[in-house]
N, C-alpha and C positions, 0 to 999 in steps of 0.2 A: 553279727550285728543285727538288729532285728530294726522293721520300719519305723519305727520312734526314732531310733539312734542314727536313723539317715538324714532324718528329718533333723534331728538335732545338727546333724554332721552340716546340712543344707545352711541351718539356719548362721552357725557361727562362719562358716565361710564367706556368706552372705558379709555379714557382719563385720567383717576382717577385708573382705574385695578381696579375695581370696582366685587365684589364677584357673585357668581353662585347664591345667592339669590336671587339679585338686576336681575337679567333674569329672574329667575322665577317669581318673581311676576311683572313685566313689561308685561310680556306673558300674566299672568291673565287677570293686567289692561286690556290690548289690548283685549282680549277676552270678559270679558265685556261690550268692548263698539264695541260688535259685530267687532273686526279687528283680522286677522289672522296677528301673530309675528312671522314667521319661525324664528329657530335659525340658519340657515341659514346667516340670514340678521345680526343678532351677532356679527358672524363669518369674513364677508364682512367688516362693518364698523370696529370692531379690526384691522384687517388686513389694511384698512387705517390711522386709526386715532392714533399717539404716547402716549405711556402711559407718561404724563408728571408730575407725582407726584410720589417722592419719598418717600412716606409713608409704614411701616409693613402693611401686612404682605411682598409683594411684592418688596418693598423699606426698605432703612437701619432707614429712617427719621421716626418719628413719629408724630401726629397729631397737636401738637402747633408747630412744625415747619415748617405744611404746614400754620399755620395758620401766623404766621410769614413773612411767603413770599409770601400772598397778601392773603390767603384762596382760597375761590368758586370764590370771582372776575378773580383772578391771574388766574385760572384753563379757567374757560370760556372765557379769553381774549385768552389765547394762543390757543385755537380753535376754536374762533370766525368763520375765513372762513368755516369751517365745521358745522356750526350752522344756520338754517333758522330764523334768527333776527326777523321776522315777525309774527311768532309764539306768544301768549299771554301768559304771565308767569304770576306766583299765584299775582302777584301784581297788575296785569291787564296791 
């Protein structure tokens, strides 16, 4: 994964309220492929990016209801401008 695609990785979690697991092992990956991940930069991109899923634990919604209201498309559309589109995703 290269720093764009962490950054993207940062931003949709953000976006999702995404758990203190999903950091720790982001950090590993990043580490891995020899990158430093301050939590820091975590902390940064939260602090911009809207949690827009109302899913448990954080939200009243539960999981076929995100999936009801569009799933990971609907999530990634509404932070599209927050995403470097250029990045290559598992699909190529």
């Amino acid at each position: 994964m290269t720093p764009a695609g962490f950054a993207n990785a940062m931003t949709v979690l953000a976006a999702v309220g995404g758990s203190t697991n999903a950091i720790i092992h982001l950090c590993a990956v990043a580490g891995r492929r020899g990158l430093i991940l301050p939590l820091r930069d975590f902390g940064s991109v939260s602090a911009r990016v809207p949690v827009v899923v109302d899913v448990a634990p954080i939200g009243t919604g539960l999981m076929p209801d995100l999936a009801a209201a569009g799933g990971a498309p609907a999530v990634l559309a509404s932070v599209s401008a927050d995403l470097d589109l250029s990045v290559p995703t598992a699909s190529g």
